[in-house]
C-alpha positions in Angstrom: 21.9 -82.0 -16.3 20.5 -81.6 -13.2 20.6 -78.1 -10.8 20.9 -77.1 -8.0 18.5 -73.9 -8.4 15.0 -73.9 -9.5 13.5 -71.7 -11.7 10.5 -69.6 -10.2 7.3 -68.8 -11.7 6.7 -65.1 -13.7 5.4 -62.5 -10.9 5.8 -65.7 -8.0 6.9 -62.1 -6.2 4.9 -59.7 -4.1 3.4 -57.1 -5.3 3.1 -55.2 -2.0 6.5 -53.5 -2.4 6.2 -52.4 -5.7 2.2 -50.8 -4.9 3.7 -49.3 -1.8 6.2 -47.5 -3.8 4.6 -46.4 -6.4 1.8 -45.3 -4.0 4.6 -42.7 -2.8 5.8 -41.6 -5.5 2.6 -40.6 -6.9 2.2 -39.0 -3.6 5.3 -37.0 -4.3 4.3 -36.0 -7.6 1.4 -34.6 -6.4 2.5 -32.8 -3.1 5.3 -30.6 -5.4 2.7 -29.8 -8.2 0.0 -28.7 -5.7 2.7 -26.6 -3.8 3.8 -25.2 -7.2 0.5 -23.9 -8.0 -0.1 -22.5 -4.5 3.4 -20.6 -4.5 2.4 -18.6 -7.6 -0.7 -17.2 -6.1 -0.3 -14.3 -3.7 -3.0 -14.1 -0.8 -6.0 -12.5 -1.3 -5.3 -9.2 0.6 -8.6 -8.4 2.3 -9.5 -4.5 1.9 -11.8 -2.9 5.4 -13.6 -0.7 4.1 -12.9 3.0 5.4 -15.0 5.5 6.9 -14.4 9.1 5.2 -16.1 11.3 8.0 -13.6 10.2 10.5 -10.7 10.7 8.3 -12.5 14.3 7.6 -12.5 15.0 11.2 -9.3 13.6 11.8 -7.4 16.2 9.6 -10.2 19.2 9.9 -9.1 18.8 13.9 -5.2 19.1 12.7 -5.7 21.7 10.6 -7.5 23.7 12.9 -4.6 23.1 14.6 -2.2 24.2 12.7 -4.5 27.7 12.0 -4.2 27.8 15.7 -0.3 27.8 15.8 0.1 30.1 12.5 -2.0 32.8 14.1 -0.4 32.8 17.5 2.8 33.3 15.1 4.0 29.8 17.0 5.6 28.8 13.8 6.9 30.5 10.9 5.0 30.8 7.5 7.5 28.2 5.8 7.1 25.4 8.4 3.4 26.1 8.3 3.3 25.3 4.5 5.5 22.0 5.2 2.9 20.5 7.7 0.1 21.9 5.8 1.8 19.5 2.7 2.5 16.7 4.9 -1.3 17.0 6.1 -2.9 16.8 2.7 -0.4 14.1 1.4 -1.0 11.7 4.4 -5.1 12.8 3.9 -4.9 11.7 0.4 -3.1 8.6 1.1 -5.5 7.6 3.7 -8.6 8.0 1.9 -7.1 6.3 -1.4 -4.2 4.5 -0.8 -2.1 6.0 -2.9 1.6 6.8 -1.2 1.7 10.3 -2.9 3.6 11.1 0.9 7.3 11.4 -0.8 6.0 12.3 -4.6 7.6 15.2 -6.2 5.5 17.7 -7.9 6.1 16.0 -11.0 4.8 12.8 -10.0 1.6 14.4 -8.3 0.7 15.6 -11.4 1.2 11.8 -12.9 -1.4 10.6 -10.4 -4.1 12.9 -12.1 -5.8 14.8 -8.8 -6.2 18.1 -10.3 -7.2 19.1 -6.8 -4.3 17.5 -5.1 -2.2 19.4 -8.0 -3.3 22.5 -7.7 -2.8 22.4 -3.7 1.1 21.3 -3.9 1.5 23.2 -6.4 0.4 26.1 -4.5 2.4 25.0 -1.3 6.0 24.3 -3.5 7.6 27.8 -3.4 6.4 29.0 0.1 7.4 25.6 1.3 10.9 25.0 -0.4 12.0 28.8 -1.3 13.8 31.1 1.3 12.4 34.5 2.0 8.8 33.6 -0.5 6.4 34.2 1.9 3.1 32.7 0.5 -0.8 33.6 2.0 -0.8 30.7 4.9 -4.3 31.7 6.0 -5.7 31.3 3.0 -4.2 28.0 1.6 -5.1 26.6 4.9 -8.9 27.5 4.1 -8.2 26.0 0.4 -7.1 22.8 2.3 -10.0 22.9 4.5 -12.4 23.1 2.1 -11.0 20.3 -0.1 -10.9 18.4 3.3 -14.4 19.1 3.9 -15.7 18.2 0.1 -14.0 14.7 -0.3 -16.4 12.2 -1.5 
């Protein structure tokens, strides 16, 4: 029996093809497990470091400031004790980085700065209550002070 089609030899076909794809598919492989990998690591977040003194001098000038007013009777004793707050808060945050800007009394004492405490704490009923008048002058001294002796 004769035929018409001839048999061809095992592997008479290229192997270009085959190399070619499996060349990409490796490539594939790998381009989807290195971009895996790089997606769970965050970047490294680089830290400056900051310069204490001119933070110090920053807020000693806006608390003077804010003597300045109080004395001149330019603002009342309540609004005194909110920007005095809002001046040791924002200190804090700058020197340490911790957002303690919009903590409640509560969680100010979680953050453990017996100083910090004691200062909000002192601030909380002038600050918040109607008709408590607190002693401005003086808790803008304490302030000052604490300003002053921050390592």
């Amino acid at each position: 029996m004769s035929s018409s089609v001839k048999l061809q030899a095992m592997f008479s076909y290229s192997f270009i093809p085959i190399i070619i794809l499996l060349i990409i598919i490796l490539c594939l492989i790998l381009y989807f497990l290195l971009n895996k990998q790089s997606k769970g690591k965050k970047p490294i977040k680089v830290v400056k470091p900051i310069n204490v003194e001119d933070i110090k001098k920053k807020y000693i000038i806006s608390i003077n400031h804010l003597w300045q007013e109080t004395s001149e009777n330019k603002i009342d004793s309540r609004q005194a004790y909110q920007n005095l707050s809002k001046l040791i808060r924002h200190f804090i945050f700058e020197v340490t980085g911790i957002k303690v800007q919009n903590y409640t009394l509560e969680e100010i004492k979680r953050v453990n700065m017996p100083v910090l405490t004691s200062l909000i704490t002192e601030y909380y009923h002038p600050e918040f209550a109607l008709g408590i008048k607190g002693d401005i002058m003086a808790s803008i001294k304490r302030t000052r002070e604490v300003i002053l002796k921050w390592q």
